[in-house]
C-alpha positions in Angstrom: -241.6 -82.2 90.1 -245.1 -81.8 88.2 -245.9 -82.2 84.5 -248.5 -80.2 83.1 -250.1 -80.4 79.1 -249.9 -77.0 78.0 -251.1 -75.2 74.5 -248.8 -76.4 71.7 -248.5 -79.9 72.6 -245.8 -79.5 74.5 -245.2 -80.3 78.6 -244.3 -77.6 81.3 -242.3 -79.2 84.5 -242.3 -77.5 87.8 -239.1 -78.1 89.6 -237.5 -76.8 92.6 -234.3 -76.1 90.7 -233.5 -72.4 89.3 -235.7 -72.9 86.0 -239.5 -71.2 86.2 -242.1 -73.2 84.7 -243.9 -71.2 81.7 -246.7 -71.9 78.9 -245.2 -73.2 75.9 -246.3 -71.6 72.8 -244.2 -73.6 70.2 -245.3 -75.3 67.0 -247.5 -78.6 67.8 -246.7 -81.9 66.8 -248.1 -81.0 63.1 -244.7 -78.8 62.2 -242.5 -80.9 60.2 -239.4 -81.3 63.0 -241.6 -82.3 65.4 -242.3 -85.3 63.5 -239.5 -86.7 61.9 -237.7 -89.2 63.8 -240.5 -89.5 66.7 -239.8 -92.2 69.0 -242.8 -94.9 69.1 -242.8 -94.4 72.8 -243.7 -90.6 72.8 -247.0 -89.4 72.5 -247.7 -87.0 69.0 -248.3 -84.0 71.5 -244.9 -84.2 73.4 -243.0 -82.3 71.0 -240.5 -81.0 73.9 -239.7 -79.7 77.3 -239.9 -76.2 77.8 -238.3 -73.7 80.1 -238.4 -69.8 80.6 -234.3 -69.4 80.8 -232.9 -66.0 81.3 -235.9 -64.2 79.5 -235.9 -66.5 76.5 -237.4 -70.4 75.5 -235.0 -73.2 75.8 -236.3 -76.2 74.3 -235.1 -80.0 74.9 -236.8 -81.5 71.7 -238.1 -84.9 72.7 -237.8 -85.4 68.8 -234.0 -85.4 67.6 -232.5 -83.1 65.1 -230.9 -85.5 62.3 -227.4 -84.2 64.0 -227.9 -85.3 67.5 -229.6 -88.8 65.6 -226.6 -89.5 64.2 -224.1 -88.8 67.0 -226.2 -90.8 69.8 -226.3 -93.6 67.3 -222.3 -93.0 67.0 -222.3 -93.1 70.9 -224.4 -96.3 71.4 -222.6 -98.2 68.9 -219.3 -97.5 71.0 -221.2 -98.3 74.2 -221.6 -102.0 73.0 -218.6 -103.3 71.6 -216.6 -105.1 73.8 -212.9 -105.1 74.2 -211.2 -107.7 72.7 -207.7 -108.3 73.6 -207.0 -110.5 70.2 -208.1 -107.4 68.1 -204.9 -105.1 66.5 -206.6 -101.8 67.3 -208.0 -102.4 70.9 -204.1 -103.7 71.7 -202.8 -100.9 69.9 -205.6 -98.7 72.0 -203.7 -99.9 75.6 -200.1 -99.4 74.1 -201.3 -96.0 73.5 -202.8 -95.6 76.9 -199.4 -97.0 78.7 -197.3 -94.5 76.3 -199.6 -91.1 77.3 -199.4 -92.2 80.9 -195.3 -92.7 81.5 -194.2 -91.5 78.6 -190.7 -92.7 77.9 -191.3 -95.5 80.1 -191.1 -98.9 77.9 -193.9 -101.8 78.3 -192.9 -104.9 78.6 -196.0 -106.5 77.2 -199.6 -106.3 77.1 -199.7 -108.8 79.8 -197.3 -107.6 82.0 -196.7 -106.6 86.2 -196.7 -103.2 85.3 -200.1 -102.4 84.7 -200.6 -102.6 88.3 -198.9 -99.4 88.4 -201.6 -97.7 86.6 -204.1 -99.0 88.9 -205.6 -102.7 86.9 -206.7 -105.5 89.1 -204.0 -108.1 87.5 -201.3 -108.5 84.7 -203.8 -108.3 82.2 -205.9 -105.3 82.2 -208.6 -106.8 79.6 -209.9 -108.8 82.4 -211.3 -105.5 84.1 -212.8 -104.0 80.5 -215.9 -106.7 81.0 -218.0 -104.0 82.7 -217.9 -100.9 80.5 -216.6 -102.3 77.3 -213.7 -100.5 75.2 -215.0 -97.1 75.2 -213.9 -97.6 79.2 -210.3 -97.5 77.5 -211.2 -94.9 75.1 -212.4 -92.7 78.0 -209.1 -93.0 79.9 -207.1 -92.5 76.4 -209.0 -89.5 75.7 -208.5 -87.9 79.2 -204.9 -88.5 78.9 -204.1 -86.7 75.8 -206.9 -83.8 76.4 -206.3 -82.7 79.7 -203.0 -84.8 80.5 -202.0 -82.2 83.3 -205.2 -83.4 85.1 -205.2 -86.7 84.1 -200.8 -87.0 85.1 -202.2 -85.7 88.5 -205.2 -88.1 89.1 -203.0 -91.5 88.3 -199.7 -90.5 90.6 -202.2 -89.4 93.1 -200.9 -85.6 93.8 -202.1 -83.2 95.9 -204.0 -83.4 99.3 -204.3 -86.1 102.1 -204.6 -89.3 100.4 -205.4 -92.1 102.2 -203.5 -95.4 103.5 -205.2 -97.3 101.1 -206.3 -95.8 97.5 -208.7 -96.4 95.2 -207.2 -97.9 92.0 -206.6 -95.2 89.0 -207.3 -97.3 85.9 -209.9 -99.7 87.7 -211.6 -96.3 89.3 -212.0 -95.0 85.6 -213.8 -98.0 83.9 -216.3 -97.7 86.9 -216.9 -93.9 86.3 -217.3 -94.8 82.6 -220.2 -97.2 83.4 -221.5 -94.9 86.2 -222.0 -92.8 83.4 -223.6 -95.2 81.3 -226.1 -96.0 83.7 -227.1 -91.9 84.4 -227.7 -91.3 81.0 -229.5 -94.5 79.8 -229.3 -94.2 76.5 -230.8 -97.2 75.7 -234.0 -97.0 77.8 -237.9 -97.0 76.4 -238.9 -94.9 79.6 -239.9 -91.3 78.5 -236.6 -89.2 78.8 -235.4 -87.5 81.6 -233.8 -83.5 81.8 -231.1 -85.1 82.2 -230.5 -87.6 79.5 -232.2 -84.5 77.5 -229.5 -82.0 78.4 -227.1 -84.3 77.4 -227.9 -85.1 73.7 -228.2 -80.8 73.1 -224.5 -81.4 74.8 -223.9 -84.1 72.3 -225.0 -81.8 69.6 -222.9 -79.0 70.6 -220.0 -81.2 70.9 -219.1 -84.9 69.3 -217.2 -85.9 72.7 -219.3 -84.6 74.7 -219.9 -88.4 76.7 -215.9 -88.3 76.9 -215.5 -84.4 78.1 -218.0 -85.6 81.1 -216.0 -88.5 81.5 -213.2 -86.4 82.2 -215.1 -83.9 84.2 -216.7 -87.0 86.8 -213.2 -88.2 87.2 -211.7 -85.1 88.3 -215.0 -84.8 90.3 -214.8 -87.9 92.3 -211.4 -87.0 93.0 -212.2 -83.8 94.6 -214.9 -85.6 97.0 -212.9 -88.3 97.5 -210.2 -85.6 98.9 -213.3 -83.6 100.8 -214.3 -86.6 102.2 -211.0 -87.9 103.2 -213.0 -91.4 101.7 -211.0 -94.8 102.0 -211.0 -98.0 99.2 -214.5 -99.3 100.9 -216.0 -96.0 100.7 -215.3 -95.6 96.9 -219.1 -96.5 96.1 -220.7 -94.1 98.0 -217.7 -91.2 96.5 -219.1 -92.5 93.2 -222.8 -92.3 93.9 -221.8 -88.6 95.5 -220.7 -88.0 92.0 -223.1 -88.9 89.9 -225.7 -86.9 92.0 -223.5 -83.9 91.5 -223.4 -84.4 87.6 -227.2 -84.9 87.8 -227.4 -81.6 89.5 -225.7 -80.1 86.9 -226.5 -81.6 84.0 -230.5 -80.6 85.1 -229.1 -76.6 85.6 -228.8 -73.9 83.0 -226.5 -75.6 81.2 -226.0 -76.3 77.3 -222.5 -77.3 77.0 -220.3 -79.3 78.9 -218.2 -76.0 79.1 -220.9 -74.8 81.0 -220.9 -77.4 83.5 -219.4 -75.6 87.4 -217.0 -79.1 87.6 -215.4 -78.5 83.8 -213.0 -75.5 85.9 -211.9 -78.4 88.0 -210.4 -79.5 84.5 -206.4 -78.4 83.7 
């Protein structure tokens, strides 16, 4: 990939993927959206990434609307609190969790043998949230009341040739959740990628949009891990076959999560 200045202050990339490089003919930095909210890290000139998409300019403003401002903030806030196993709501958070994911079944406490079931390291699943933090729990909440059909299928391990020795539901799900973390890198002072940009318009089109692709790696990994008839050791190199994928799709033609080929995989 090649970056070239163009007229308008903004940047044309030449890929290899299906979008066509093209002169950018926008507003420079001088227009009043293309200023507010700069990041200190971004030349005055880089007002955003442009690409010729199906006959028309799709812009990935390196300069955030006040919508897509507000939600990343929203979604880096939630990246850094931790889970805290004396706090009401994060214990009411797993009790909610174990109740979506054998409903009817009673829990016998939140340190307890049966959370082995679900796929936790120990008796006490708070040990394993010290990686991803509680929106690792959220995630797994959220997929089990928004797709539940998918989510009922993932945790009792149905359909193809499953091997002798599985990768653990619950534990496999806080790693995706931080796999995800890491791809995106929110937090980072390098200039942005396409696919950190492609994102945030997701984010913009959709609040949960960090949870929907939560839900859509899971599902994912499964399906390699199925395809590659992987075992427990091989789970990191599933995952890392993951995230490429999601990087391949997050830098296509797409705008929404919807859009995404791996959201079908979701039922």
């Amino acid at each position: 990939m090649s970056i070239e200045r163009t007229q308008g202050g903004c940047v044309a990339m030449r890929t290899f993927s299906s979008f066509s490089p093209t002169k950018c003919t926008h507003g420079s930095a001088s227009s009043e959206d293309a200023i507010n909210d700069m990041p200190a890290w971004i030349g005055r000139g880089l007002t955003c990434i442009c690409f010729k998409r199906k006959g028309a300019y799709e812009r990935l403003c390196t300069n955030l609307t006040p919508l897509q401002e507000e939600r990343l903030q929203r979604l880096k806030h939630r990246m850094k609190v931790y889970f805290d196993g004396t706090r009401p709501d994060h214990q009411d958070a797993l009790r909610a969790l174990w109740s979506a994911t054998y409903p009817g079944k009673e829990l016998h406490g939140l340190i307890s043998e049966q959370w082995k079931e679900m796929g936790w390291q120990g008796r006490d699943p708070s040990t394993d949230f010290r990686g991803a933090g509680f929106i690792s729990l959220e995630n797994l909440l959220f997929f089990a009341k928004t797709f539940s059909t998918s989510f009922q299928h993932l945790v009792n391990k149905q359909g193809g040739k499953r091997a002798t020795w599985e990768y653990p539901f619950a534990v496999a799900g806080v790693n995706i959740t931080f796999m995800i973390m890491q791809m995106l890198d929110l937090d980072s002072s390098k200039p942005r990628t396409l696919v950190r940009d492609a994102f945030i318009q997701m984010l913009s089109e959709n609040e949960w949009a960090f949870d929907l692709l939560y839900c859509v790696a899971f599902v994912l990994m499964d399906k390699q891990w199925l395809e590659k008839n992987a075992t427990y050791m091989e789970f990191n190199d599933v995952l890392k076959s993951t995230r490429a994928q999601l990087e391949r799709e997050l830098s296509d033609e797409v705008l929404r999560i919807e859009d995404m080929p791996s959201y079908g995989l979701l039922c």
